[in-house]
ZASE-861132 format. One record per residue (C-alpha): residue in three letters; x, z, y. Coordinates in Angstrom, 1 decimal. Example, Ala and Ser with C-alpha at 12.3 -4.5 7.8 and 13.67 -1.06 7.14 Angstrom:
 resn      X      Z      Y
  ALA   12.3    7.8   -4.5
  SER   13.7    7.1   -1.1
end
This chain:
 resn      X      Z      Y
  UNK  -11.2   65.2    6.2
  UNK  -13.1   67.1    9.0
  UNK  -15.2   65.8   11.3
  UNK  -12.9   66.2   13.7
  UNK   -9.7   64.7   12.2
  UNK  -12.6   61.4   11.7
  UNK  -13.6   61.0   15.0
  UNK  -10.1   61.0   15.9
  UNK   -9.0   58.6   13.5
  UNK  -11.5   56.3   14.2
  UNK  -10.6   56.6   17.9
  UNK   -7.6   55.2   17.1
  UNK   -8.2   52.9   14.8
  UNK  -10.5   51.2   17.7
  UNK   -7.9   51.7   20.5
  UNK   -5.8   49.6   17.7
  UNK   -8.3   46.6   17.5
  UNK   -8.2   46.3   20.9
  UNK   -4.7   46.1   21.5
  UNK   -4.3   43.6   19.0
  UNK   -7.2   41.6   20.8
  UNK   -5.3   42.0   23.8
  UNK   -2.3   40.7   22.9
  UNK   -3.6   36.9   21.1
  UNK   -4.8   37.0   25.0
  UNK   -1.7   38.2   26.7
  UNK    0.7   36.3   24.5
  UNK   -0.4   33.1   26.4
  UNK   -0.7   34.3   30.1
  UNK    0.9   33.0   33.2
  UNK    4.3   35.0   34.3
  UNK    2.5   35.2   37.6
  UNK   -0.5   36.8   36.4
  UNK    1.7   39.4   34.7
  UNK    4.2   39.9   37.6
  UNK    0.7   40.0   39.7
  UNK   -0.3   43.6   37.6
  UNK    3.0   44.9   37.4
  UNK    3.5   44.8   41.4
  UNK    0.1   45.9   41.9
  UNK    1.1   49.0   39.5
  UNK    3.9   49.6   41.9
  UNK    1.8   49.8   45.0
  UNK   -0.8   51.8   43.1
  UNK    2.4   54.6   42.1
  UNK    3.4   54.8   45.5
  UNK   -0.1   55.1   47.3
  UNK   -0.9   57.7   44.8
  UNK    2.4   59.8   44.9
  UNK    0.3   63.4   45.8
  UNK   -2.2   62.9   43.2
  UNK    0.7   62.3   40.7
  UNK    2.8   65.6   41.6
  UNK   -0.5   67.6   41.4
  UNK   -1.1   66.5   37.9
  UNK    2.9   66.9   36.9
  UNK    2.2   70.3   38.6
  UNK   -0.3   71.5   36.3
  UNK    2.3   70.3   33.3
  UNK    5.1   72.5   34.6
  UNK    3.1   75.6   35.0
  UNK    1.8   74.9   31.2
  UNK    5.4   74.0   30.2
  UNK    6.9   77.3   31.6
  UNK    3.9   79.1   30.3
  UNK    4.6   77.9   27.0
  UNK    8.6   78.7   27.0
  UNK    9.7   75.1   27.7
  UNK   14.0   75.1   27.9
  UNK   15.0   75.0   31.7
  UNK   16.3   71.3   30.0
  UNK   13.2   70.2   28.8
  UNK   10.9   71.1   32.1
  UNK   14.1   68.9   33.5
  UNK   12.6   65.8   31.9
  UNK    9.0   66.8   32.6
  UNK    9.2   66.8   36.3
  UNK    8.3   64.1   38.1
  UNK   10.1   64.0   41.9
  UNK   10.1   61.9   44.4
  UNK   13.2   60.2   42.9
  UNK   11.8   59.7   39.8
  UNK    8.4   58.4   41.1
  UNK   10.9   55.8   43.5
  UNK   12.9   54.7   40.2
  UNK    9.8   54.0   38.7
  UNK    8.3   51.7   41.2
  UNK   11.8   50.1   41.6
  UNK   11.8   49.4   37.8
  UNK    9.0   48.0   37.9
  UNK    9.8   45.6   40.9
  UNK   13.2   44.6   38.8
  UNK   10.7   43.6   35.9
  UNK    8.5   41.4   37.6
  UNK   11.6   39.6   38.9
  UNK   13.4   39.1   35.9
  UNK   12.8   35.3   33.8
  UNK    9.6   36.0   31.1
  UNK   11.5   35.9   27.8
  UNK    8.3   34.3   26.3
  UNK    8.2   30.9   25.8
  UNK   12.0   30.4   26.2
  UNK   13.7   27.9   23.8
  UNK   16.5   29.4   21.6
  UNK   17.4   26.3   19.7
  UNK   16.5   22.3   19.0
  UNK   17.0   21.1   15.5
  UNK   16.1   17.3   15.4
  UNK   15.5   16.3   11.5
  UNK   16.9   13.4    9.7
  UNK   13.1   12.4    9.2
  UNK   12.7   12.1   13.3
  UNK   10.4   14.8   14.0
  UNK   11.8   18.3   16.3
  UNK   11.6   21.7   14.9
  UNK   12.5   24.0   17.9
  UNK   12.8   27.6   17.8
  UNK   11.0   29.8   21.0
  UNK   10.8   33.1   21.8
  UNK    7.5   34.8   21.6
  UNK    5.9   38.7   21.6
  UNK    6.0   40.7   19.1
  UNK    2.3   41.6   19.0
  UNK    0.9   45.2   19.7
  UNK    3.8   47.9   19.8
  UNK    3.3   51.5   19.6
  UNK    5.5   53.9   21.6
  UNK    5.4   57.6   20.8
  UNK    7.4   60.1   23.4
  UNK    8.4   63.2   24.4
  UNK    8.4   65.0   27.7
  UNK    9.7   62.3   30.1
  UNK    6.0   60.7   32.3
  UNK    8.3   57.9   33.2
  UNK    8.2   56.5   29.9
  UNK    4.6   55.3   30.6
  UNK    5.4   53.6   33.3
  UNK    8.4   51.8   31.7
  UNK    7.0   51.3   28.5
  UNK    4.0   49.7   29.7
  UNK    5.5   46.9   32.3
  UNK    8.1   46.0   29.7
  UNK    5.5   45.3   27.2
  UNK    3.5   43.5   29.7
  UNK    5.9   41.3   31.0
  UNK    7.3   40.6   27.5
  UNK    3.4   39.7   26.2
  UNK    3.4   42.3   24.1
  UNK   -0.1   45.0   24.1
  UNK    1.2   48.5   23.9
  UNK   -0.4   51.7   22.4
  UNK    1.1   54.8   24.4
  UNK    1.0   58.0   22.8
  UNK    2.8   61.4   25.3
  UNK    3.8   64.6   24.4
  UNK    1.5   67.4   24.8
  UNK    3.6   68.7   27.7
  UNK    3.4   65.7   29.9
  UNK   -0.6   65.1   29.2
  UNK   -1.5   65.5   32.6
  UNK    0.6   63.2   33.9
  UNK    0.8   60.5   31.7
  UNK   -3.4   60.3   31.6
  UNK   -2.6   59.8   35.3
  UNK    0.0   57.3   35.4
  UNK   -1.8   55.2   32.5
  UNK   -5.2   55.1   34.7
  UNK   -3.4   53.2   37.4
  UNK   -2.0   51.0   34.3
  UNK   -5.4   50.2   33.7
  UNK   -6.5   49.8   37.0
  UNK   -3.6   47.2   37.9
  UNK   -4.3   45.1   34.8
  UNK   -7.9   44.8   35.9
  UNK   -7.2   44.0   39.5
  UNK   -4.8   41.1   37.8
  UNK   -7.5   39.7   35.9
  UNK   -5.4   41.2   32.6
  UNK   -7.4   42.6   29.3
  UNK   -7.6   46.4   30.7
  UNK   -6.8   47.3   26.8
  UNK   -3.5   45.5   26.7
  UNK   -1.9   48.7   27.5
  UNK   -3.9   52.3   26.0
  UNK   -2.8   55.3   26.5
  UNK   -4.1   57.9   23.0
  UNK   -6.0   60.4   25.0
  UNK   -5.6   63.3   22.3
  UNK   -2.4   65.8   22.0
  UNK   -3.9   65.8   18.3
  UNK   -1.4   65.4   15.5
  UNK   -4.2   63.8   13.5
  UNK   -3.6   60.9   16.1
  UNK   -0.5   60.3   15.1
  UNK   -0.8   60.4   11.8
  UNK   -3.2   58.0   11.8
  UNK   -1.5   55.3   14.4
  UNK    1.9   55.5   12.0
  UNK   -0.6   54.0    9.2
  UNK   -2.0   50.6   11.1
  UNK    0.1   48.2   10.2
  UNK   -2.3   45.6   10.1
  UNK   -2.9   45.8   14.1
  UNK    0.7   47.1   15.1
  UNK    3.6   44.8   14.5
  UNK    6.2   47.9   15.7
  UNK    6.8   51.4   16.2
  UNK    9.3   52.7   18.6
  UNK    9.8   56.8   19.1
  UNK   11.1   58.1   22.0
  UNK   12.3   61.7   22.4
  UNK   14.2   64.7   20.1
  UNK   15.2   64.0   16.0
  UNK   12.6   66.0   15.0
  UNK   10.0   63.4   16.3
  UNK   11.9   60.2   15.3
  UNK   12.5   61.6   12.1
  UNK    9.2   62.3   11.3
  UNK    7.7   58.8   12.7
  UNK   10.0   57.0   10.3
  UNK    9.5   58.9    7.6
  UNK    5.6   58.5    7.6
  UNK    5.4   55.2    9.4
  UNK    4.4   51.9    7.7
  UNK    5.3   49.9   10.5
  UNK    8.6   48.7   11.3
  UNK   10.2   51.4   13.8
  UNK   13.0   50.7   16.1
  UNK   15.0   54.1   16.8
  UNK   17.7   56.4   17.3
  UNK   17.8   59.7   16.4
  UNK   20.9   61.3   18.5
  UNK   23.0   60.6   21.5
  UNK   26.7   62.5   20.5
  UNK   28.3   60.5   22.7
  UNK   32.5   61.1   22.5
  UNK   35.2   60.1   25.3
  UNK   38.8   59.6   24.4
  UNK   41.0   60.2   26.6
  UNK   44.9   58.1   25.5
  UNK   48.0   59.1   26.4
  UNK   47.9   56.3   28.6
  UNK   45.1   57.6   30.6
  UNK   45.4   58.3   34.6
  UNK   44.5   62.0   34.4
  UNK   42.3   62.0   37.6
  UNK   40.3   59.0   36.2
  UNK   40.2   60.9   33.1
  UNK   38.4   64.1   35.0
  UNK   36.2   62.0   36.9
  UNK   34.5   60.3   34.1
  UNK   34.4   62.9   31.8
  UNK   32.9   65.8   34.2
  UNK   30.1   63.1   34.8
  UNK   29.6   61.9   31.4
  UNK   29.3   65.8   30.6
  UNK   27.1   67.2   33.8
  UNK   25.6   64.0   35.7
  UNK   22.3   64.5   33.7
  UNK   23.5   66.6   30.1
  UNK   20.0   66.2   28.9
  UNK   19.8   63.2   27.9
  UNK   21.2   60.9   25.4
  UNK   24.2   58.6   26.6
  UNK   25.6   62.3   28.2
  UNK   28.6   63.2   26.3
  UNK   29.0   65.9   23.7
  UNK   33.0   65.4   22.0
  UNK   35.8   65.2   24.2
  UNK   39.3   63.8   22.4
  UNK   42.7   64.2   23.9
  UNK   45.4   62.6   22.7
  UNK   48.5   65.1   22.1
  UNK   50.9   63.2   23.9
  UNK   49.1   64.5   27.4
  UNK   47.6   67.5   26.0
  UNK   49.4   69.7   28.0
  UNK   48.5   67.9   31.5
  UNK   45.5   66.1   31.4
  UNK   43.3   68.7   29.1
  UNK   43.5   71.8   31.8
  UNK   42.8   69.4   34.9
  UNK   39.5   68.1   33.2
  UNK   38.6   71.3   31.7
  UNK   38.6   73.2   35.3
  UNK   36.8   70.4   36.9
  UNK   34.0   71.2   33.8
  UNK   33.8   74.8   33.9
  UNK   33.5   74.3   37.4
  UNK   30.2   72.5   37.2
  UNK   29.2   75.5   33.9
  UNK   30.2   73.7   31.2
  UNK   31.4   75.7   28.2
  UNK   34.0   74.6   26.1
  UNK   33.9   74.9   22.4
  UNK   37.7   74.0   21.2
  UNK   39.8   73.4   18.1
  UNK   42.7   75.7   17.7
  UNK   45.6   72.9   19.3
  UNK   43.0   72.7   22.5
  UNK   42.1   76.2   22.4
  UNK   46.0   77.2   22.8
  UNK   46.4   74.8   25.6
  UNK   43.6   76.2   27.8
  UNK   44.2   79.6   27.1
  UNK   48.0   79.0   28.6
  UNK   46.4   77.3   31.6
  UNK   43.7   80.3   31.5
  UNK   40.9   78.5   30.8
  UNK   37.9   80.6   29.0
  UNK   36.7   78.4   26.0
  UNK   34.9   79.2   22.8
  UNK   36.4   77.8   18.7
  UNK   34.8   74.6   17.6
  UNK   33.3   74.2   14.2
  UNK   32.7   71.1   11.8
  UNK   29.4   71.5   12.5
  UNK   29.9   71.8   16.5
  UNK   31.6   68.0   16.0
  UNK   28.0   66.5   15.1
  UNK   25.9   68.7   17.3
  UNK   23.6   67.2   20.1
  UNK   24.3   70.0   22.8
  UNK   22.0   68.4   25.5
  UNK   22.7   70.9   28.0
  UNK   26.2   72.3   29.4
  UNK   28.4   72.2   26.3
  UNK   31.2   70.1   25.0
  UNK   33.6   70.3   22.2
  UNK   37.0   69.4   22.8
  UNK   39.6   68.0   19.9
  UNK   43.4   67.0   19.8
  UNK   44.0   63.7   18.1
  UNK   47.1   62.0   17.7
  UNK   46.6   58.4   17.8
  UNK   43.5   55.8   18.8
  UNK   42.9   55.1   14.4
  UNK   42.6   58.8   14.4
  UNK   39.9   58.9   17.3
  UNK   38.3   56.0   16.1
  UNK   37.9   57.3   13.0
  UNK   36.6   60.5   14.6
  UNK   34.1   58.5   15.9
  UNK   32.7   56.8   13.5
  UNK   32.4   59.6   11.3
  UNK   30.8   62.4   13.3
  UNK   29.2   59.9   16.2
  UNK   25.6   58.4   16.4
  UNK   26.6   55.0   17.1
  UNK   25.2   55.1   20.6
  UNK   27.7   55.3   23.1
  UNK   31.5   56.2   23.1
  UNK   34.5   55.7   26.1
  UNK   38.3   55.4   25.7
  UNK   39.9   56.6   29.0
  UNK   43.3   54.2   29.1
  UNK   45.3   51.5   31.3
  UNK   46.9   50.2   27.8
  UNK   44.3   47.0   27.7
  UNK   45.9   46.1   23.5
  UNK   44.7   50.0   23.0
  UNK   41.4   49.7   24.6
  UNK   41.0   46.1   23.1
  UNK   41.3   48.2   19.6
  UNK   38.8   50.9   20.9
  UNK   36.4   48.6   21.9
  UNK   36.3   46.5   18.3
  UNK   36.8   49.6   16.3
  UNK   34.2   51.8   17.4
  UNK   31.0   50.9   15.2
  UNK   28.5   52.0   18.3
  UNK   25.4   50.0   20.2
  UNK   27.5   50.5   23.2
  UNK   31.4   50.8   23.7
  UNK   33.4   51.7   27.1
  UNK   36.6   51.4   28.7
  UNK   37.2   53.5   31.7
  UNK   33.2   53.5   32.0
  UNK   31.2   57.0   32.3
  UNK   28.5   56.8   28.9
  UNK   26.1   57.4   31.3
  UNK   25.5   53.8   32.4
  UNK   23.7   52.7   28.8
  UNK   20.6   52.5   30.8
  UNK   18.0   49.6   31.0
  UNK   17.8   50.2   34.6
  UNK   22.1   50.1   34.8
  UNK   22.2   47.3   32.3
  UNK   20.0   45.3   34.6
  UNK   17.4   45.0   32.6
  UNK   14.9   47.0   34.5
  UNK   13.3   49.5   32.8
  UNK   14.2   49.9   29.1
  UNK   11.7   50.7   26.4
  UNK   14.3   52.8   24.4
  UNK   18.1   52.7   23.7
  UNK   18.5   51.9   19.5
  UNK   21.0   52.4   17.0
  UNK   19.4   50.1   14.4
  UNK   21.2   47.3   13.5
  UNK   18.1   45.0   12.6
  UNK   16.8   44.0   15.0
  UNK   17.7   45.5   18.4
  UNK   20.7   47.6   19.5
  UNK   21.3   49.3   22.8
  UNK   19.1   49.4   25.8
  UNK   15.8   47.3   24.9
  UNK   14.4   45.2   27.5
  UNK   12.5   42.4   27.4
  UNK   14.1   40.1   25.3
  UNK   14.0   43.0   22.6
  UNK   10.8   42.8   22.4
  UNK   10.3   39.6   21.7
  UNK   10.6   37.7   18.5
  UNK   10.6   34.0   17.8
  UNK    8.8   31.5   15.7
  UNK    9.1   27.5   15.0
  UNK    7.1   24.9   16.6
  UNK    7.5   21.8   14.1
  UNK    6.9   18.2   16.1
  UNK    5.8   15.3   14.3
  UNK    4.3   12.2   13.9
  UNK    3.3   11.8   10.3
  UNK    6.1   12.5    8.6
  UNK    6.0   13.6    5.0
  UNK    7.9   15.3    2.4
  UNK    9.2   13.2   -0.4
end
């Protein structure tokens, strides 16, 4: 190993003993205190808004310098809106009830002594991210407020900003009286840094990634810590035969174009034959007309072609594809089992919409679909911490053990037993 690679691993190996340090202390502090930094964070965001957009500047010039996607300097930039959702994240959090302590459930045993299960942090968790300076922000109040230290590790293309956000972490915590190391940011682009945070599973309880498969593919294949993750958003609508058809356009030209970069957007569209012929050319102008192209199967291709609607073939391949950007691919099914069972086989188990005023057939949707998050008449968009009213959210999952969905702060908690006594003894 160079001497490099060792001073960096030893960097973080340090920044590792401190969180876990940090969070024996934070696991036991007052809601107030906490609620105390993450307000104080908010104020310090919005008193340092030109200072922030200089430093995102500096990212964006690098990011088109190096070829970035037009998508991907999308999630870089930090606006005025973004800065504002921030700061009003972090005002949700500190008004929402601290998971930690809360009592889950009483047992009272035969012998007469109390075992009683409570909700408690997880310990130090490590988030690793792509592109998107927000994530800081949110990442680092949830884990507060939840008692949890957090190790934050940015892409290379947000450095600036990030290193900028995560002084005024530090600088809140201290002004709360807070262990300044209960939240570090890793301040190294370095892939020797990762490698080497993926490896401390005696300090870090949990690992969760945050950004393209590539990434989340790679943290779970080297890490050997728990990691909570998903690795794609193909989000599908189907729209039933019993669908209203301007409904039907509304929520699927939003799914689609509200924000296509990003993971609840959606990438299938299903239309059941029976309204084929109606409903598919009304949504499909009201796409095109915000750029989306359409990528079709050979029934949906026929029918837009008669209304004289431009639209590329679909593949097998195009049916599991991750388009994040202006792209869908549209397919005729001829019954709910049949889109269902689209679903479940091409999907990611993220987040999926039936479009229908038959409640028995939604009822069947919303049971069948094996996803973290099911909708009926309800744009994908919404599987959001923030929507969910949960604040922030520290990262949507598609795990099954032990979170699913947007993870807020009872997500990142986990519980242990506090057994009550008075002498008692096991015969």
């Amino acid at each position: 190993m160079s001497t490099e690679a060792t001073d960096i691993a030893t960097l973080v190996k340090n920044i590792a003993l401190e969180a876990r340090a940090a969070s024996l202390t934070l696991a036991n502090v007052p809601s107030e205190q906490k609620n105390r930094a993450i307000l104080r964070l908010a104020e310090l965001i919005e008193e340092n808004v030109p200072f922030l957009q200089s430093e995102n500047t500096k990212d964006l010039a690098a990011g088109e310098t190096a070829g970035l996607t037009g998508a991907m300097l999308n999630r870089l930039q930090l606006n005025e809106k973004r800065i504002a959702g921030m700061v009003e994240g972090a005002r949700q959090v500190a008004a929402l009830p601290d998971p930690v302590g809360e009592s889950l459930d009483t047992y009272k045993h035969p012998q007469d002594f109390t075992i009683e299960k409570v909700r408690v942090p997880i310990g130090v968790i490590g988030i690793i991210y792509e592109s998107r300076p927000n994530v800081t922000v949110d990442c680092a109040i949830l884990c507060l407020k939840s008692g949890n230290a957090s190790i934050l590790r940015g892409g290379k293309e947000a450095f600036h900003t990030n290193t900028a956000l995560a002084a005024l972490v530090s600088r809140a915590l201290e002004e709360a009286g807070l262990p300044s190391k209960a939240v570090q940011f890793i301040p190294t682009t370095d892939r020797a840094a990762l490698n080497t945070l993926l490896k401390l599973n005696e300090q870090i309880q949990c690992i969760i990634p945050r950004g393209g498969e590539g990434l989340i593919r790679f943290v779970s294949e080297n890490s050997t810590i728990p990691v909570i993750k998903h690795y794609d958003g193909i989000c599908t609508l189907y729209v039933d035969k019993a669908a209203d058809a301007a409904m039907a356009e509304s929520i699927v030209v939003n799914a689609k174009t509200q924000y296509p970069s990003v993971c609840n957007a959606a990438e299938n569209l299903l239309v059941h034959r029976e309204v084929l012929a109606f409903h598919l050319p009304q949504i499909a102008r009201g796409l095109v007309a915000k750029g989306v192209t359409l990528k079709a199967d050979p029934e949906a291709a026929a029918t837009l072609e008669a209304a004289g609607i431009d639209c590329e073939p679909a593949t097998e391949e195009d049916w599991s594809t991750e388009y994040l950007d202006l792209t869908i691919s549209i397919k005729v099914v001829g019954s709910n089992e049949e889109a269902m069972s689209f679903i479940n086989k091409y999907g990611s188990s993220h987040s999926d919409a039936i479009i229908t005023a038959d409640p028995e057939t939604a009822a069947e949707f919303l049971n069948g679909v094996d996803s973290s998050t099911v909708y009926w008449n309800v744009s994908t968009r919404f599987t959001d911490g923030f929507e969910f009213g949960l604040g922030a959210e520290i990262g949507i999952s598609t795990d099954r053990l032990h979170a699913r969905g947007p993870m807020g702060l009872r997500e990142l908690c986990s519980y242990k037993y506090k057994v009550v006594g008075n002498g008692q003894i096991r015969s």
